[in-house]
C-alpha positions, 0 to 999 in steps of 0.5 A: 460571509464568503471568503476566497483563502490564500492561493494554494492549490485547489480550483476555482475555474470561472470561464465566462464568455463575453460578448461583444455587443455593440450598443451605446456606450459599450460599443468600444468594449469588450464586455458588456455592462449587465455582465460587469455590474453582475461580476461586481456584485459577485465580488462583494459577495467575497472576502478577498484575503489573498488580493486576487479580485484587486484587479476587478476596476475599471469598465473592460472587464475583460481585463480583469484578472481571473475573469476568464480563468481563475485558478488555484485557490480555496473557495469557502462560503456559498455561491453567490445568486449574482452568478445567475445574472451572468447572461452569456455564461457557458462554463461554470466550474467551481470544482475541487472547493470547500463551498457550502450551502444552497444552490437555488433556481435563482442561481439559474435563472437566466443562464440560458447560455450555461452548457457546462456546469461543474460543482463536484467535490463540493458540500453544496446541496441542490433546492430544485423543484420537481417541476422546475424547468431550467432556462438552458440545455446543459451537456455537461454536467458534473455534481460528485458529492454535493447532495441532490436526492433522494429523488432523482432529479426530474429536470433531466428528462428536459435536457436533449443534449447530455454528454456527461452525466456525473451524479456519484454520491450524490445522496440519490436513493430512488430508482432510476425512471423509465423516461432515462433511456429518452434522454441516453442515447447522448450520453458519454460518460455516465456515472450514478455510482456510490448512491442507493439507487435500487431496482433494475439497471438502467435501460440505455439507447445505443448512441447516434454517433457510436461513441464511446461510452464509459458507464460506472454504477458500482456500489448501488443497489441494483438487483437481478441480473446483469442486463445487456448494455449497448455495444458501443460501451467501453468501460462498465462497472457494476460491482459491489453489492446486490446483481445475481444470475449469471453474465450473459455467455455471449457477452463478448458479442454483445459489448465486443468494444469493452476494455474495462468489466468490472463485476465484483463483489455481487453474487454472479454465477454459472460459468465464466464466458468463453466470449470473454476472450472475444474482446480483444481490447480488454484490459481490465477483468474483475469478476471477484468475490462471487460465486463463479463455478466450473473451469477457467477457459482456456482461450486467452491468447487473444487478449494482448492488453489486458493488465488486471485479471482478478478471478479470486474469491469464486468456486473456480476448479480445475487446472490453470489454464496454460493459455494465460501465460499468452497475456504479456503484458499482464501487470496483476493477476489473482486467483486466491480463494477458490479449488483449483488444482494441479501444478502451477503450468510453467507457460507462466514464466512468459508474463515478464510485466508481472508485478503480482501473482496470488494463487494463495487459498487453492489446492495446488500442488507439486514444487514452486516452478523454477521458471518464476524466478527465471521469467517473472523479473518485475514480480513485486508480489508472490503470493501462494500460501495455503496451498499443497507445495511441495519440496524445496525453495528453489534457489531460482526465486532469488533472482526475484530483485524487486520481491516486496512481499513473499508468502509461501505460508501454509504449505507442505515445503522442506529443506532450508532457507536459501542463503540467497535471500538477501538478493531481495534488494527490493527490501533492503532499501529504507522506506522512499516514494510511493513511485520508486516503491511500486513501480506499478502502483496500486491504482489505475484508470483514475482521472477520465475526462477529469473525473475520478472514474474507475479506481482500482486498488490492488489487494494482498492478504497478509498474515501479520501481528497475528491476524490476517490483514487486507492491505490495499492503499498502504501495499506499496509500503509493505515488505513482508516474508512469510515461510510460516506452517512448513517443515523448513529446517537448519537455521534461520540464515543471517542473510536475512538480517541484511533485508532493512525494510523487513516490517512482517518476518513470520517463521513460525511451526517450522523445524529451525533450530540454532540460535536466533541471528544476533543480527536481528536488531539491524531489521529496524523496520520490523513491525511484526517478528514470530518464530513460535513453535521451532527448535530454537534454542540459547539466548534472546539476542539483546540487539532485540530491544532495539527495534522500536517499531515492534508491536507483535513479538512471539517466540513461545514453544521454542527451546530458548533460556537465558535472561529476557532482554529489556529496555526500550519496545520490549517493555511494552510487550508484556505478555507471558504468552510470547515466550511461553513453552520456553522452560529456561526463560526468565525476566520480564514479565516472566518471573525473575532471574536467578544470578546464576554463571552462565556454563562456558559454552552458552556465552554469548558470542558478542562476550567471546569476541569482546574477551578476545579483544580485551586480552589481545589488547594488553598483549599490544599494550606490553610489547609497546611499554616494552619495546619503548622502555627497551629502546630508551635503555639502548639509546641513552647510556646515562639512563642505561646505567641508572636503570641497572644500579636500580636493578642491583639496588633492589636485588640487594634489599630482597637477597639480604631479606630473604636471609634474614628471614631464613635465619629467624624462622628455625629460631621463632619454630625452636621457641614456640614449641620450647617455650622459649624466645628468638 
């Protein structure tokens, strides 16, 4: 049995278009009675726990809450065959449910009215047979996620008039037929992506109307080369998996109108196209995770709206190109993984809009440009690990107020950490929203005439917890900073004990040495903390135990002695490898610890100042009983005299004691060595 759920927030849109028709009895209505008796019988198919369907009584149908729009609830069940009787239905939308079952030609069958149908982000599975001809001409049609292969669907070479065609992850393993490109020239917006379709790309006509065209074909598996697409395509993405050769080198001629390329993750080749820069209307460039060789071009002025550039994962060489720095309103920009060379150009210092910059993986070389820190104020990400930087951190990048993740990592940098790090106030704050975290956020053109086209989720490479992590939908979330694999020296400042968001601190194989900041407990967030291979030296600060989310702790080869501190996470760190190199060590899980005074000069700070505190306190302490006692005296007269005759009184006793005592000892000397008696 069919149920409609309680109201919430998913959709049921039923828009049913009622006709007037002015015969018999119906004449005075707005609906007519095939279609009412068809609605009814709709309804008893359904269990109304929510009491949406109370209204459906009653010969005007129209009247009817939800006939023509019936939103925001959870549809369970299958669908109806009543819906098939519906004569004059056009738009049928019974998206974004959790319907199941079969959806038959007899749900069809005399819906020649029926120009829009939307079932996607369903569980429904399509029985139509190879040869069946469906009474109407759809153009619009929407399937995402309900099971239609694994043939492509021959009824389409009937249908004339499709705009939108959406077939992702429908379970289509075959290749798309020759008879396609027949019925393209109508199409819109194309999308067959997350699908196992095969062979070569489809062969599109260029549209009557030159409108613009939005195609997505990503994660398939097409091969060959890419092939040329009509000009009048605006939006292509082939990425993932199995496209070779080489990108047509006048591809910016052939499709000059593209504003999104998306060709990642194939295995591309030769150079990239000068032509690129030919479209002026680019805004987003994915050419990631192939095998692209030779120079950047230098020819990138022109694109005055591109927002993503993502060139890494190639064997791209030579310098970075100084015309980059004329794409200002760049929000992304990648280069990780791939030979380039040479000194970072300072014409970079010109992209303002910038949130991320990875240049990590490369053979670059010089000094960290002053000028990032200077002209790139809404970086978020700074990114160039693993390359040959030199010198030192430039006091400049603390002008970096919104930097959530920093990796200098891998690199040949010297001198010490600036105390001005704690300016990074993007990691000061507690965990807050998504949005107030990441002002650009991890995914852009989403949602295309309603439908989840093209989604792009921003990738950083992070050295954490020991491993090398891919962080994508959960980067907004991570605030990180990596100097590991330098020759940084001095000590480690507590400036940085004052960044609370800190999840991922890496110092390690660096020169630090002093002690470990006593602060180090206030980092709450911490998840991973590595300062192995250093010169670190005293005791383990004990404020460590209280940080409860630690899950990878390595403090190995450093000069550190002392008592392990224990309690609360560190309990579950048990193993020996984390404080391993480190000869004075002991406590869990090394072996025990000998009760053993500390020297005076390795106290802890924290007793020197509580020792400090106690001694002032009883010099406090005696001057008030003091200074009170003293005032009592001065002020009470009969008191004052009490006080005195006690005095004399005990003077007494102890004047009279000590004589006594004085005369007995000559007497108790002269008879014990005389034999005699006091």
């Amino acid at each position: 049995m069919e149920t409609l759920a309680t109201v919430f927030n998913l959709v049921l849109l039923l828009i049913v278009n009622l006709v007037f028709n002015g015969i018999g009895a119906d004449s005075n209505l707005s609906c007519i009675k095939r279609e009412r008796d068809a609605l009814l019988k709709f309804k008893q198919g359904l269990t109304d726990d929510s009491g949406q369907l109370l209204s459906w009584i009653g010969e005007d149908c129209c009247t009817w809450k939800g006939v023509s729009y019936l939103s925001h609830n959870y549809l369970n069940g299958s669908v109806p065959e009543s819906v098939g009787q519906l004569f004059n239905l056009e738009f049928l939308n019974i998206h974004n449910n959790s319907l199941s079952g079969m959806v038959s030609e007899r749900h069809f069958s005399k819906l020649a009215s029926l120009t829009t149908l939307y079932l996607y982000r369903n569980s429904l599975v399509l029985d139509l047979r190879p040869t069946w001809v469906p009474p109407f001409q759809i153009r619009e049609l929407a399937l995402f996620s309900c099971k239609v292969g694994p043939q492509f669907p021959l009824w389409l070479q009937t249908q004339k008039n499709l705009s939108i065609l959406e077939m992702s992850n429908t379970s289509i393993s075959d290749r798309i037929p020759d008879w396609f490109e027949s019925i393209s020239s109508t199409i819109v917006l194309l999308d067959l992506s997350l699908n196992q379709i095969g062979k070569n790309l489809p062969k599109l006509r260029k549209s009557f109307d030159a409108s613009s065209r939005f195609i997505y074909l990503y994660s398939n598996k097409f091969e060959g080369p890419l092939t040329p697409f009509p000009s009048d395509v605006i939006e292509l993405d082939v990425s993932n998996k199995f496209l070779r050769g080489q990108i047509p080198q006048d591809i910016g001629n052939m499709m000059p109108r593209l504003t999104l390329l998306h060709l990642s993750n194939n295995s591309l080749n030769g150079n990239v196209p000068v032509s690129l820069c030919k479209m002026g209307g680019l805004r987003f460039l994915d050419l990631s995770e192939n095998q692209f060789s030779g120079g950047i071009p230098n020819c990138w002025s022109k694109l005055q709206h591109l927002r993503v550039m993502d060139l890494s994962s190639n064997i791209l060489d030579d310098h970075i190109p100084s015309s980059l720095g004329s794409l200002q309103q760049l929000r992304s920009f990648h280069l990780r993984n791939n030979s380039l060379q040479g000194k970072v150009p300072a014409s970079l210092e010109k992209l303002k809009h910038l949130h991320i910059l990875d240049l990590s993986d490369n053979v670059l070389n010089g000094t960290i440009p002053p000028s990032i820190g200077e002209g790139l104020s809404s970086l978020s990400v700074l990114d160039v690990h693993s390359n040959r930087f030199q010198g030192e951190i430039p006091q400049e990048l603390c002008h970096l107020t919104s930097l959530r993740i920093l990796s200098l990592a891998h690199n040949e940098m010297t001198g010490t950490i600036p105390s001005c790090f704690h300016n990074f106030t993007g990691m000061i704050a507690n965990l807050f929203s998504k949005e107030e975290q990441w002002p650009y956020g991890p995914t852009i053109f989403d949602d295309i005439y309603g439908f989840q086209s093209v989604v792009y989720e921003e990738n950083v490479l992070v050295y954490m917890k020991g491993m090398q992590l891919k962080y994508t939908k959960t980067l907004p979330f991570l605030f990180s900073i990596d100097l590991s694999r330098n020759r940084f020296v001095g000590e480690i400042p507590n400036q940085l004990m004052n960044l609370l968001g800190l999840q991922n601190l890496n110092l390690s194989r660096n020169n630090f040495k002093g002690q470990i900041p006593w602060k180090i407990g206030d980092l709450r967030q911490l998840q991973s903390l590595d300062l192995s291979r250093n010169e670190l030296s005293g005791l383990i600060p004990t404020s460590l135990s209280q940080l409860n989310f630690l899950s990878a702790l390595n403090l190995s080869f450093n000069k550190l002695s002392g008592r392990i501190p224990s309690g609360n996470q560190l309990q579950t760190l048990d193993d020996k490898s984390i404080y391993a190199g480190n000869s004075g060590l002991c406590g869990f899980p090394l072996d025990d610890c000998q009760e053993v005074a500390l020297p005076p000069d390795e106290g802890r700070p924290e007793d020197e100042f509580e020792i400090l505190w106690f001694y002032g306190g009883m010099g406090v302490g005696f001057m008030t009983g003091f200074v009170g006692v003293s005032s009592t005296l001065y002020f009470k007269d009969s008191w004052r005299g009490a006080f005195f005759r006690l005095v004399d009184k005990i003077y007494n006793k102890f004047r009279v004691m000590i004589v006594v005592s004085k005369n007995h000892l000559p007497r108790k000397i002269y008879g014990d060595r005389f034999g005699g008696h006091a």
